[in-house]
LOSE-132786 format. One record per residue: residue in three letters; chain; y, x, z of N, C-alpha, C in turn. Coordinates in pm, 1 decimal. Example, Ala and Ser with C-alpha at 12.3 -4.5 7.8 and 13.67 -1.06 7.14 Angstrom:
BEGIN
['ala'; 'A'; [-569.0; 1319.0; 780.0]; [-450.0; 1230.0; 780.0]; [-330.0; 1320.0; 780.0]],
['ser'; 'A'; [-225.0; 1285.0; 708.0]; [-106.0; 1367.0; 714.0]; [3.0; 1290.0; 787.0]],
***
This chain:
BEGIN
['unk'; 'A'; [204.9; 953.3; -5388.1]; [290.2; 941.9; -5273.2]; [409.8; 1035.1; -5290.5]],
['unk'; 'A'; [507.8; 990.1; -5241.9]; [638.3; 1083.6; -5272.0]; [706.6; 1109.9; -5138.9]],
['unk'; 'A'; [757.0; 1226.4; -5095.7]; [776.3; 1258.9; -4968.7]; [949.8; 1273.2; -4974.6]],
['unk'; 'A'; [1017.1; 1200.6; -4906.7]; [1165.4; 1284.0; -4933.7]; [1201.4; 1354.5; -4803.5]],
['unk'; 'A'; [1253.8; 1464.1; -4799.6]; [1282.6; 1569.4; -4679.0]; [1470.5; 1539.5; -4636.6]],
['unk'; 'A'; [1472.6; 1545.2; -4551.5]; [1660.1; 1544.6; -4522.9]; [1664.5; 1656.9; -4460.3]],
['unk'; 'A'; [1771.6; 1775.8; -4533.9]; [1824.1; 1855.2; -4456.9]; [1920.3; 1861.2; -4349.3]],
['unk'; 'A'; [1916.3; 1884.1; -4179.6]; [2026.7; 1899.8; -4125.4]; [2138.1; 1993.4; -4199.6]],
['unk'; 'A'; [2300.3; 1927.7; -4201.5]; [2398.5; 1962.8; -4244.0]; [2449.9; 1894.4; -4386.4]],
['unk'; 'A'; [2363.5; 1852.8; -4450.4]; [2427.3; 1788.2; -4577.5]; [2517.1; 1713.1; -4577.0]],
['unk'; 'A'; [2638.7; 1767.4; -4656.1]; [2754.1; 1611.1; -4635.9]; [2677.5; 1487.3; -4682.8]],
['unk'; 'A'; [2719.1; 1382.9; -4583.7]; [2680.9; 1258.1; -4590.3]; [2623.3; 1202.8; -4749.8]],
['unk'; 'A'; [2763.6; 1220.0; -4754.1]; [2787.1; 1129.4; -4933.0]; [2677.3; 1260.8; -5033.5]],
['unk'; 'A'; [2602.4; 1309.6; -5013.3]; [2532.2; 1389.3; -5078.3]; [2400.3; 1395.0; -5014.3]],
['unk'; 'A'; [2388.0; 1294.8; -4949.9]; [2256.9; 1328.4; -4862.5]; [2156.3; 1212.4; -4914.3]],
['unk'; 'A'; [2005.5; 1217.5; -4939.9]; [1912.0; 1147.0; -4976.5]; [1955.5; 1023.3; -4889.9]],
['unk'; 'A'; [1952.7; 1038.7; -4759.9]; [1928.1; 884.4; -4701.6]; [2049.7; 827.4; -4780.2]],
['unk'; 'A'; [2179.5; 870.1; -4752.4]; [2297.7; 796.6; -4804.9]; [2306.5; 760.8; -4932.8]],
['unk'; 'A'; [2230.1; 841.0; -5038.5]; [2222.2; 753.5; -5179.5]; [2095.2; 676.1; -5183.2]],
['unk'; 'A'; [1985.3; 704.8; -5097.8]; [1866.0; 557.1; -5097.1]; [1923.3; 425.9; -5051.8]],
['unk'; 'A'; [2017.4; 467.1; -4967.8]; [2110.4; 322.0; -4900.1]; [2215.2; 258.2; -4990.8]],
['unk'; 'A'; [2316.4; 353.7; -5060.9]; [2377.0; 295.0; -5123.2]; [2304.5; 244.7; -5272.7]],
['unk'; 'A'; [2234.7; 293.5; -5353.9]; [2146.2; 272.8; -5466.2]; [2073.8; 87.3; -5418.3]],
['unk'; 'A'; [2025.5; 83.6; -5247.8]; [1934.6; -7.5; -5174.0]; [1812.2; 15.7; -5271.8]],
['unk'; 'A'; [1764.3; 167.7; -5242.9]; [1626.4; 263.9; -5308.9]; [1525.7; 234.2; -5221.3]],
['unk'; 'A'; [1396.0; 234.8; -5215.6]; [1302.8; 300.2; -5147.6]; [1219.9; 373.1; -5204.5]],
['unk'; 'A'; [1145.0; 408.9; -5131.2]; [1033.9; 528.6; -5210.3]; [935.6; 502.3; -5343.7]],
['unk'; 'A'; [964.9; 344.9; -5373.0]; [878.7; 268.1; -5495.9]; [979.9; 324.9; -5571.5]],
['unk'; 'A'; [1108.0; 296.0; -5541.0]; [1211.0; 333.3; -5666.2]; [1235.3; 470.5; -5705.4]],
['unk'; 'A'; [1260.5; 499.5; -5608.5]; [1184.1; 681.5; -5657.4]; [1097.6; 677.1; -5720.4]],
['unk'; 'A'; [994.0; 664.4; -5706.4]; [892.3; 710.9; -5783.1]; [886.3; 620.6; -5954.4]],
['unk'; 'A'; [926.8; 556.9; -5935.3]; [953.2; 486.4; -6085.1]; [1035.4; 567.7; -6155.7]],
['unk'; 'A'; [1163.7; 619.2; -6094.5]; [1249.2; 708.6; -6171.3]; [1199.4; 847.6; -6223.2]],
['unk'; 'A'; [1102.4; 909.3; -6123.0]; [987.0; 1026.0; -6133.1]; [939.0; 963.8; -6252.9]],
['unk'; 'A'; [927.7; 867.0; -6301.0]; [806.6; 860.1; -6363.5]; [889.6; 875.3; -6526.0]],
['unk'; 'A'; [975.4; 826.6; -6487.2]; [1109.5; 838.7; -6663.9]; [1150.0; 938.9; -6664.2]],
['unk'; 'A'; [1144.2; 1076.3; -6553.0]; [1195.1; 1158.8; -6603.2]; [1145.9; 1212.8; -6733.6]],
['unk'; 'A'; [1173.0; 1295.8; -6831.4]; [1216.8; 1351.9; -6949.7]; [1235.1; 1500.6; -6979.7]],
['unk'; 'A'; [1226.2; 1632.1; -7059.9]; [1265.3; 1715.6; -7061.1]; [1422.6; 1737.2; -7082.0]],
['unk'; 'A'; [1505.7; 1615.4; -7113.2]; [1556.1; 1643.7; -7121.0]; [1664.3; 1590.7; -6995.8]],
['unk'; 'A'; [1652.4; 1560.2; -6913.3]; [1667.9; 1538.8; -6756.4]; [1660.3; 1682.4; -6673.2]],
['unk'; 'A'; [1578.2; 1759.4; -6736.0]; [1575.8; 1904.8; -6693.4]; [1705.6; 1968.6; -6682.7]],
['unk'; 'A'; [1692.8; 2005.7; -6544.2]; [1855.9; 2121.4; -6545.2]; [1842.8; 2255.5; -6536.5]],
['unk'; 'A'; [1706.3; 2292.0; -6417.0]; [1707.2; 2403.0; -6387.2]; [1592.1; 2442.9; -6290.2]],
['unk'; 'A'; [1555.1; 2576.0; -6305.7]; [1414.0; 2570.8; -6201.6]; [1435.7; 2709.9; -6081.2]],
['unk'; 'A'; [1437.9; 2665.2; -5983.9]; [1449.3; 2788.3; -5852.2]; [1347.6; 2852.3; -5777.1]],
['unk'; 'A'; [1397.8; 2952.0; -5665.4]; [1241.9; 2985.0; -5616.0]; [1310.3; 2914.7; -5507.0]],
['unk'; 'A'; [1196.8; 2832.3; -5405.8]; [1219.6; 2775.2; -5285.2]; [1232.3; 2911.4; -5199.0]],
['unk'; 'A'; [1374.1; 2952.3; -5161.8]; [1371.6; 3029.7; -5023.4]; [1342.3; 3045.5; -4896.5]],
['unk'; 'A'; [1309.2; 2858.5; -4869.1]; [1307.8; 2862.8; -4757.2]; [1132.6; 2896.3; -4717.3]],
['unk'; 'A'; [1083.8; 2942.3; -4782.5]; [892.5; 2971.0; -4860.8]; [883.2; 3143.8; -4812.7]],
['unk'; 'A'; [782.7; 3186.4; -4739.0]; [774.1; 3337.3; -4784.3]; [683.2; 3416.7; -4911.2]],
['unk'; 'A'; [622.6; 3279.9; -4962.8]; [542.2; 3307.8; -5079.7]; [607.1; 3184.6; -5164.2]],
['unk'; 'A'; [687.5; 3207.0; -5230.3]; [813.8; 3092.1; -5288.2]; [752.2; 3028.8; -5402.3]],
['unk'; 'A'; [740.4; 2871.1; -5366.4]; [700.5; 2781.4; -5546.0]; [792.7; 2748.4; -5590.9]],
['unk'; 'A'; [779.1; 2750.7; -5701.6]; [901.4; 2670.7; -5784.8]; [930.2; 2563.4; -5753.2]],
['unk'; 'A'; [1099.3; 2576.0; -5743.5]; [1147.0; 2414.6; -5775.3]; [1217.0; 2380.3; -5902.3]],
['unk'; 'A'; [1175.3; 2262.8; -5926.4]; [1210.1; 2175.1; -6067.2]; [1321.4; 2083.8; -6054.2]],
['unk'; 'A'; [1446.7; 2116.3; -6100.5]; [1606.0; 2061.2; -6067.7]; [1562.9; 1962.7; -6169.1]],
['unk'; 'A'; [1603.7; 1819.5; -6198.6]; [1671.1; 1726.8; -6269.9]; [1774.4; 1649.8; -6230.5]],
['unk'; 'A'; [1780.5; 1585.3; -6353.2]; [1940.4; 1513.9; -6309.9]; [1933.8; 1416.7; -6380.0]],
['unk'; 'A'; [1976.1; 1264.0; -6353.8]; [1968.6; 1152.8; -6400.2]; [2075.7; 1086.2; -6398.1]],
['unk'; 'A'; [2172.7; 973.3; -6493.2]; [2252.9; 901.8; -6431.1]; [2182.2; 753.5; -6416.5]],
['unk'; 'A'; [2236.8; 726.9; -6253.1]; [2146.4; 607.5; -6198.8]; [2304.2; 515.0; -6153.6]],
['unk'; 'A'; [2342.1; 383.6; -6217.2]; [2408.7; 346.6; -6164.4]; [2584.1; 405.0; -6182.9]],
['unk'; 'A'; [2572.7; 486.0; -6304.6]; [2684.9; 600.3; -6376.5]; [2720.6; 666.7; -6242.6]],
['unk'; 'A'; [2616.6; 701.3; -6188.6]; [2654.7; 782.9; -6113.1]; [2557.3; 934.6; -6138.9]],
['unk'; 'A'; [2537.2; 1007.1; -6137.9]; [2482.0; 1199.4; -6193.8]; [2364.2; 1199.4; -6044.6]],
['unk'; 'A'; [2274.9; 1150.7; -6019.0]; [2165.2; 1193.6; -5903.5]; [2133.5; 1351.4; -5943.0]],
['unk'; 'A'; [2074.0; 1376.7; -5837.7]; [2052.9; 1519.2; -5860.7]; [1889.7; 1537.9; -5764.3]],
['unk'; 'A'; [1825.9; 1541.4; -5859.1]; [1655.7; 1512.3; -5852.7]; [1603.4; 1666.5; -5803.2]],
['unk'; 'A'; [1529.9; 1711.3; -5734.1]; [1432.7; 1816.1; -5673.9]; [1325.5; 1812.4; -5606.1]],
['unk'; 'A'; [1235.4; 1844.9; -5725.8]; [1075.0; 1821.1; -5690.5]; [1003.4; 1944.7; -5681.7]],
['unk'; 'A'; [861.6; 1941.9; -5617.4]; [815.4; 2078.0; -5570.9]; [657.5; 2030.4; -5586.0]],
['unk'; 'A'; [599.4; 2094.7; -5714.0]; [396.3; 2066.8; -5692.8]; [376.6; 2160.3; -5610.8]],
['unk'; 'A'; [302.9; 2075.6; -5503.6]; [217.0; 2091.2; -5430.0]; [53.9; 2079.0; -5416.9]],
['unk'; 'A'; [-11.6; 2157.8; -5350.0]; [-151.6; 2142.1; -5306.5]; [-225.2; 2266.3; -5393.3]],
['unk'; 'A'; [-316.4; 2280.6; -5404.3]; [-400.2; 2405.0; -5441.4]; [-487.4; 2342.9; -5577.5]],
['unk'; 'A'; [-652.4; 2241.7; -5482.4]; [-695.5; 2190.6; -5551.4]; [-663.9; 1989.3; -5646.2]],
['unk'; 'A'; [-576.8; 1987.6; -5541.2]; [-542.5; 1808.6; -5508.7]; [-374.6; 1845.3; -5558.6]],
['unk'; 'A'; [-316.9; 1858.6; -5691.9]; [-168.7; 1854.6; -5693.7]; [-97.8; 1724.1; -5637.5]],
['unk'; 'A'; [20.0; 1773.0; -5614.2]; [105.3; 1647.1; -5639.9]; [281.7; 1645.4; -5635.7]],
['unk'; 'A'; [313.5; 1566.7; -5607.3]; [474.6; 1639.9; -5606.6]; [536.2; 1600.3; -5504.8]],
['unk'; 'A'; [637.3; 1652.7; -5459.7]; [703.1; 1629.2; -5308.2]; [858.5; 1663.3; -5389.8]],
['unk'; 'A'; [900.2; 1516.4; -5374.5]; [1066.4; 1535.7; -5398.1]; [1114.2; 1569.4; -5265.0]],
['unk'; 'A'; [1206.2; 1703.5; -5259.5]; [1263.0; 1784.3; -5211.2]; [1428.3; 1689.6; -5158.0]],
['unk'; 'A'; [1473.5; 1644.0; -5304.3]; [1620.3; 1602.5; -5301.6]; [1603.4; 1513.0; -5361.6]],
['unk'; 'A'; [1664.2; 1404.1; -5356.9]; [1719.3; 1290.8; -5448.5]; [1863.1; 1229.5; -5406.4]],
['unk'; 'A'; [1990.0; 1292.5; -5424.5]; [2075.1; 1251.4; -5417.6]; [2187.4; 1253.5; -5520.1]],
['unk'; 'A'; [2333.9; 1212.1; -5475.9]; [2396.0; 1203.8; -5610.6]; [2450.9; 1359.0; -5568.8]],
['unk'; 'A'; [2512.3; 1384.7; -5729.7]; [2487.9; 1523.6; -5726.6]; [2655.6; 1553.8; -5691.5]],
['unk'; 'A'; [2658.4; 1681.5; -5627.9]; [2781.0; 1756.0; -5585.5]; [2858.8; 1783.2; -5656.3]],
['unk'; 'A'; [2770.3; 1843.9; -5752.8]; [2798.7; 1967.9; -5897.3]; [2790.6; 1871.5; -6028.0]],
['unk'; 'A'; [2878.8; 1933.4; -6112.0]; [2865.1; 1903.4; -6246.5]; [2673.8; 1975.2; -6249.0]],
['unk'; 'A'; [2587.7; 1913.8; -6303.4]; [2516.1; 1933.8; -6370.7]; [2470.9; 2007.3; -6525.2]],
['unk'; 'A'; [2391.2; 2079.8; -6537.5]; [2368.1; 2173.8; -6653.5]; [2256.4; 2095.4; -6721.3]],
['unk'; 'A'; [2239.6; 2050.2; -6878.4]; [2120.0; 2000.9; -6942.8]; [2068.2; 2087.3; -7039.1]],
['unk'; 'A'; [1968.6; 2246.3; -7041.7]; [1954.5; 2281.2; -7175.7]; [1905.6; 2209.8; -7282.6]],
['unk'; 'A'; [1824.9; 2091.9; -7231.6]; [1733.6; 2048.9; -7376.2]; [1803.1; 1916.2; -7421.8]],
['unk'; 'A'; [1944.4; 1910.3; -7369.5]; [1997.9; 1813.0; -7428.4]; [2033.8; 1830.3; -7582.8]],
***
């Protein structure tokens, strides 16, 4: 199962719902793209701030449509993992690839 979160304040044109709509994504298509990610799709890994005991987040970046998405996933659960995409939108920023 894949969870996507929307932050209040995101510009539009950078916001998950607005690239699931324009892409015409749903959560199957997400998760298909989860599933091609690659090491070398890897951009970058953060501590979740908004956490007081912070997990990692796992940045990727894909081009979907020549357009640069900008992928953020978070494992979850203790004994039962799984992953909760954080972000899936097109990306703001030039993007960074080390293992390109």
């Amino acid at each position: 199962m894949v969870i996507v979160n929307r932050k209040s304040g995101e510009k539009e044109c950078f916001s998950t719902a607005y690239t699931l709509a324009d892409l015409e994504y749903d959560s199957y298509d997400i998760v298909d793209e989860l599933k091609q990610l690659t090491v070398k799709n890897y951009s970058e890994t953060l501590l979740d701030r908004d956490n007081p005991n912070p997990p990692l987040l796992y940045v990727f970046g894909k081009v979907i449509n020549n357009t640069q998405v900008y992928i953020k996933l978070k494992i979850k659960g203790d004994n039962n993992k799984y992953v909760l995409c954080v972000s899936f939108h097109y990306a703001e920023n030039l993007m960074n690839f080390p293992y390109v």
